[in-house]
C-alpha positions in Angstrom: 0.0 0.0 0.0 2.6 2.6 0.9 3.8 2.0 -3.3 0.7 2.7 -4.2 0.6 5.9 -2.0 3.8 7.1 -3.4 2.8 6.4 -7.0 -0.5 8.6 -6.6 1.4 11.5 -5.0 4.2 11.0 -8.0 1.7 10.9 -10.8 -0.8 14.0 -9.5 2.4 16.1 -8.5 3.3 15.7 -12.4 -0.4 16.6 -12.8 0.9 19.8 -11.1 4.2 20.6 -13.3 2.7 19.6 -16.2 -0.5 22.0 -16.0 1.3 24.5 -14.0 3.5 24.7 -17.0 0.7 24.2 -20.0 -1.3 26.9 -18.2 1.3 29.4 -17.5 3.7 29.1 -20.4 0.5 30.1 -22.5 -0.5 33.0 -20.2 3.1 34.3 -20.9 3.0 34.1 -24.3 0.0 35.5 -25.1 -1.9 32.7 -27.3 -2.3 29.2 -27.2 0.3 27.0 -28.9 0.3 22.8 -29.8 2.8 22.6 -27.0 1.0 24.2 -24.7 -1.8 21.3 -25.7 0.5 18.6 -25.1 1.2 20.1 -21.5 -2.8 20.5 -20.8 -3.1 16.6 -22.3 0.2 15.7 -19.6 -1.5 17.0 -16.5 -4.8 15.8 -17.1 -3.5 11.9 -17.9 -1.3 11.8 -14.9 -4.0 14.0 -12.7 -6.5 11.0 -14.1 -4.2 8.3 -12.9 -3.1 9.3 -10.0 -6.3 10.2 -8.9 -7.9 6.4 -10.1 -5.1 5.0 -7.7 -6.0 7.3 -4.5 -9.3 6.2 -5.5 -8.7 2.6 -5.3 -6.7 2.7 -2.2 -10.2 5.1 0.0 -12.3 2.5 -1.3 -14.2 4.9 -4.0 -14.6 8.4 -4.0 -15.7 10.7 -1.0 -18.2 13.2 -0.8 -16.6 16.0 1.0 -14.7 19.2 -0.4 -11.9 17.3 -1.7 -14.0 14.1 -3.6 -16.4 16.8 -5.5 -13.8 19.3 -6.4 -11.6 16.8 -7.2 -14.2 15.7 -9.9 -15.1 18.7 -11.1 -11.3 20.0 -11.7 -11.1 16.4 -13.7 -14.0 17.3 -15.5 -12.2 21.0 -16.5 -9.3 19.3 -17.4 -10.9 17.1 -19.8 -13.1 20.0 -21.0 -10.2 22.5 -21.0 -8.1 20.0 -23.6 -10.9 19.3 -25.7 -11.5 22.6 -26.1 -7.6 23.9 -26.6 -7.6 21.1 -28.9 -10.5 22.2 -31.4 -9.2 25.5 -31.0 -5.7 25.0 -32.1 -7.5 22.8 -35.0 -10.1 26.0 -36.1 -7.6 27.8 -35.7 -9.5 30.6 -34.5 -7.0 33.8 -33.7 -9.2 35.5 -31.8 -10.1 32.5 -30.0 -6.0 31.2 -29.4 -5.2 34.7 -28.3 -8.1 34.7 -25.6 -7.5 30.8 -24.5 -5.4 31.6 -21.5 -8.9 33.1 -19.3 -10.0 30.1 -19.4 -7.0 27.8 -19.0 -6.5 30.4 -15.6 -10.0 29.8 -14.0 -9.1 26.2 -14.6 -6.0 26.0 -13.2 -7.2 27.5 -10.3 -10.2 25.2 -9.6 -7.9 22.7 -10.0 -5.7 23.8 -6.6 -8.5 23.5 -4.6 -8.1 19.3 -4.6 -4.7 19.3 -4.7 -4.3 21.2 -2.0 -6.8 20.4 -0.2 -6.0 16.5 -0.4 -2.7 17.7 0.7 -3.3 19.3 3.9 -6.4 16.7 4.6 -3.2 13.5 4.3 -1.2 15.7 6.9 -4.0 15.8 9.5 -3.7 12.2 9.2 
């Protein structure tokens, strides 16, 4: 069990680097870029994962703060990447330059679980 601890706190803290950077990289540069996709795709696979193997080990999902936010940022993830993607394939300017509000409300959601599975595993 401890493995399988460690794994899920590997895989959604690349969740973390991996949208931290997709999100951010794009606010920076001012439009949304294929990379920037890829980086979206990253965090949401290994947030996915991860999360499936917390999952496992509580026995299923829990209804508190951290169980429905953790399902809705999953949700946004999915929704956000979809999205990026048929924008990058449009390719809709106005739409790739305007991208990043969106990718920064997400983002943000997305903390709430992360962190808030964080400091719910140090109060034991």
């Amino acid at each position: 069990m401890p493995g399988q601890v460690t794994l899920s706190l590997i895989l959604i803290t690349l969740a973390l680097v991996f949208y931290t950077i997709g999100v951010w990289s794009e606010r920076l540069a001012g439009r949304l870029k294929t990379w920037h996709l890829i980086f979206f795709w990253g965090g949401f696979l290994f947030d996915t994962i991860g999360t499936g193997v917390m999952l496992e080990l509580a026995g299923g999902l829990t209804f508190d703060i951290h169980g429905v936010t953790g399902v809705v940022a999953i949700l946004l993830m999915l929704i956000h990447a979809i999205w990026a993607s048929v924008v990058l394939l449009r390719k809709d300017e106005q739409a790739i330059l305007n991208f990043h509000k969106f990718s920064l409300v997400v983002w943000f959601i997305w903390l709430v679980p992360y962190f808030s599975g964080f400091f719910l595993s140090m109060g034991g």
